[in-house]
C-alpha atoms as a printed R data frame, in Angstrom:
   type eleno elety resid chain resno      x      y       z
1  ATOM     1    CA   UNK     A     1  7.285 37.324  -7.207
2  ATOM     2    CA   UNK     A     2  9.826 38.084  -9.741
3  ATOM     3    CA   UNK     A     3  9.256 39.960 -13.138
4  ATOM     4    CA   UNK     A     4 11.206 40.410 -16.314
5  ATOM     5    CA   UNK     A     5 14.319 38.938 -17.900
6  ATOM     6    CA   UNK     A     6 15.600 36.301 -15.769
7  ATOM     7    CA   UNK     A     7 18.464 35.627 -17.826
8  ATOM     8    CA   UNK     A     8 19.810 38.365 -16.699
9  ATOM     9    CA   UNK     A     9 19.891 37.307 -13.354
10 ATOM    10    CA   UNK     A    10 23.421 34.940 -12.195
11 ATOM    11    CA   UNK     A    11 23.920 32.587  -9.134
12 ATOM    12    CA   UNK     A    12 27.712 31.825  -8.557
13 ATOM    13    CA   UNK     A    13 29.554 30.263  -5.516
14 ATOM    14    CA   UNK     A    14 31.036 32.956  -3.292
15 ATOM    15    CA   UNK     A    15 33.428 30.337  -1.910
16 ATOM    16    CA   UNK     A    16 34.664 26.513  -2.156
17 ATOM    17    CA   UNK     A    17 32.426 23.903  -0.339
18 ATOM    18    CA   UNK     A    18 33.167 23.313   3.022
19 ATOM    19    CA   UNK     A    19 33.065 20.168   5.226
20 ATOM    20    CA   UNK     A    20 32.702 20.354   8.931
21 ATOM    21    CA   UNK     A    21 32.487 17.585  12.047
22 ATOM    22    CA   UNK     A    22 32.162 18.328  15.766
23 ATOM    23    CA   UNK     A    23 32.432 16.155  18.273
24 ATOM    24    CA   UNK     A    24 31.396 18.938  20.798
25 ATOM    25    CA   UNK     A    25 27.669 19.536  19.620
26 ATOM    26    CA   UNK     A    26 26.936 16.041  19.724
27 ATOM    27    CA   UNK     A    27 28.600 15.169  23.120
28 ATOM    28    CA   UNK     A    28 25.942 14.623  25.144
29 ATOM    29    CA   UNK     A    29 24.441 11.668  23.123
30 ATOM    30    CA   UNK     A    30 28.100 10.281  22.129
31 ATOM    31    CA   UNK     A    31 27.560 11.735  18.490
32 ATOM    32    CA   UNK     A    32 29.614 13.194  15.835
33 ATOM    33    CA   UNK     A    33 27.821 16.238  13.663
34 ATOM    34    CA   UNK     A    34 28.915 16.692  10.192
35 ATOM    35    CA   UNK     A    35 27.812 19.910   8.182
36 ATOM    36    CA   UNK     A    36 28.498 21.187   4.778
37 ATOM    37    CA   UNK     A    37 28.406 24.868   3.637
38 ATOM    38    CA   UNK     A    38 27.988 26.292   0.396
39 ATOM    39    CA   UNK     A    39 28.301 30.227   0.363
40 ATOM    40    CA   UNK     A    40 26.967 31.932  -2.963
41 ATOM    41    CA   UNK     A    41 25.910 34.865  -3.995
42 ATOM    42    CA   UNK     A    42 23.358 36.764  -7.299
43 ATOM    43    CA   UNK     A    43 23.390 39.790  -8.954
44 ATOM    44    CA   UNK     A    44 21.278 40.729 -12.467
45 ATOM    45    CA   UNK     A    45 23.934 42.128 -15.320
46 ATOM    46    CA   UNK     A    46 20.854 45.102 -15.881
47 ATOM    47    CA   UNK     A    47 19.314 46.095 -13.157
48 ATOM    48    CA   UNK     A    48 16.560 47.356 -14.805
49 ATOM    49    CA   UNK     A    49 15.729 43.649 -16.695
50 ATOM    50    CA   UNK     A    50 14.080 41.885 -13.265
51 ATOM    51    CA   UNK     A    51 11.322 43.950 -10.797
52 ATOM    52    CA   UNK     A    52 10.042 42.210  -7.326
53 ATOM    53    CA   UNK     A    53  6.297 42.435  -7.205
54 ATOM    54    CA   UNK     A    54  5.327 42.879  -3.425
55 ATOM    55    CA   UNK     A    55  1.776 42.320  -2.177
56 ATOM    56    CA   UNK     A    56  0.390 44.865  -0.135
């Protein structure tokens, strides 16, 4: 659980959006897998705005 001044906190993409097929992991059934990947990363602008409350 997250405490504080979530605005300080920011989500951006780390990378473009990615679009995958293989034939391979689907060749036993005759299949074709698609996947898409999304890499992002967070960070807080004051690291002393936001505390993690851990339960013992």
């Amino acid at each position: 659980m997250l405490f504080g001044d979530l605005s300080a906190f920011s989500i951006r993409e780390a990378g473009a959006l990615r679009f995958e097929s293989s034939r391979d992991a689907g060749f036993s059934t005759d299949t074709t897998v698609f996947r898409a990947i999304l890499r992002t990363d967070s960070g807080l602008a004051d690291n002393t705005a936001v505390k993690c409350g851990i339960h013992p």
